[in-house]
C-alpha positions in Angstrom: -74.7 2.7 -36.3 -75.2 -1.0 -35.3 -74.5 -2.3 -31.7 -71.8 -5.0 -32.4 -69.5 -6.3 -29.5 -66.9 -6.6 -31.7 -64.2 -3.3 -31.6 -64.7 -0.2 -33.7 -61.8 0.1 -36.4 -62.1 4.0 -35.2 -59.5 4.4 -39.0 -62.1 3.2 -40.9 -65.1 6.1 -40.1 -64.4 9.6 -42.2 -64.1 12.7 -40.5 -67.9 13.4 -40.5 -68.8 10.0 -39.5 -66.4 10.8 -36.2 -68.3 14.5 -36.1 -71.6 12.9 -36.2 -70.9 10.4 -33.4 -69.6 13.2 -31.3 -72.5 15.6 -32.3 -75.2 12.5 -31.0 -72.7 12.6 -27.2 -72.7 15.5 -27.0 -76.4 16.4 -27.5 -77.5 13.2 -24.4 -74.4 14.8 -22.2 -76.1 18.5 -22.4 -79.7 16.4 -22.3 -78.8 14.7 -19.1 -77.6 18.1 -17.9 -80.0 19.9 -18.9 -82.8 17.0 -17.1 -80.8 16.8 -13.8 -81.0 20.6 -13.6 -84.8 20.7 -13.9 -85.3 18.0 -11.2 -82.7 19.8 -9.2 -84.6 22.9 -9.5 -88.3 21.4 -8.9 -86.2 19.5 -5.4 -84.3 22.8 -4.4 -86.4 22.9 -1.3 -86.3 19.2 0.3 -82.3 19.3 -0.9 -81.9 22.8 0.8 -83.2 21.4 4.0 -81.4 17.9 3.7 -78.4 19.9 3.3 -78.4 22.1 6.0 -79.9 20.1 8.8 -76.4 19.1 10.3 -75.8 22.8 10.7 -79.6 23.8 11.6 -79.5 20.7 13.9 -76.9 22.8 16.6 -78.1 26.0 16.4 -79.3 27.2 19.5 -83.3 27.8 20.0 -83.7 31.1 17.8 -80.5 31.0 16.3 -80.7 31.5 12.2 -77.9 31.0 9.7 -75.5 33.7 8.6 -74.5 34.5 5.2 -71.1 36.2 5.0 -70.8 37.6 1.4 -73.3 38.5 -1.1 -73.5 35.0 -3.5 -74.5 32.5 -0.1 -77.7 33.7 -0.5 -78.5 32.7 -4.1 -77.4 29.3 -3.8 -80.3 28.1 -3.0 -83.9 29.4 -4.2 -85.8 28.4 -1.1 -88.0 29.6 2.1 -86.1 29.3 5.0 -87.9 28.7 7.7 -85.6 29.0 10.3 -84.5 32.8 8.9 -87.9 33.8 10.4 -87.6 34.3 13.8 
């Protein structure tokens, strides 16, 4: 499909012409997904510890962080090096 600047008569494309542009959305949405969930995953670490330094900040000396329910701790995949006391 040509880049034009005019506007798209969206009644003039069939049914699988409007599939087709869909089908090429939808496949860069779940690629840009699918990208920013790798680089999430390779930066869990330095995000982790971005994230929680406000609360690590005012701890006390050998304090550690609590997780109340069973999930908190699989949010992120990480070393914490404050859990070690």
């Amino acid at each position: 499909m040509p880049v034009t600047n005019e506007p798209e008569n969206l009644s003039d494309q069939s049914l699988v012409e409007h599939l087709r542009e869909l089908r090429s959305c939808l496949v860069i949405a779940f690629s840009a997904v699918a990208v920013a969930a790798v680089a999430a995953y390779v930066f869990i670490e330095p995000i982790s510890h971005w994230l929680f330094r406000p609360l690590t900040s005012v701890l006390p000396a050998g304090g550690s962080l609590i997780f109340t329910s069973y999930q908190e701790g699989f949010f992120f995949i990480s070393s914490w090096p404050w859990s070690a006391a």
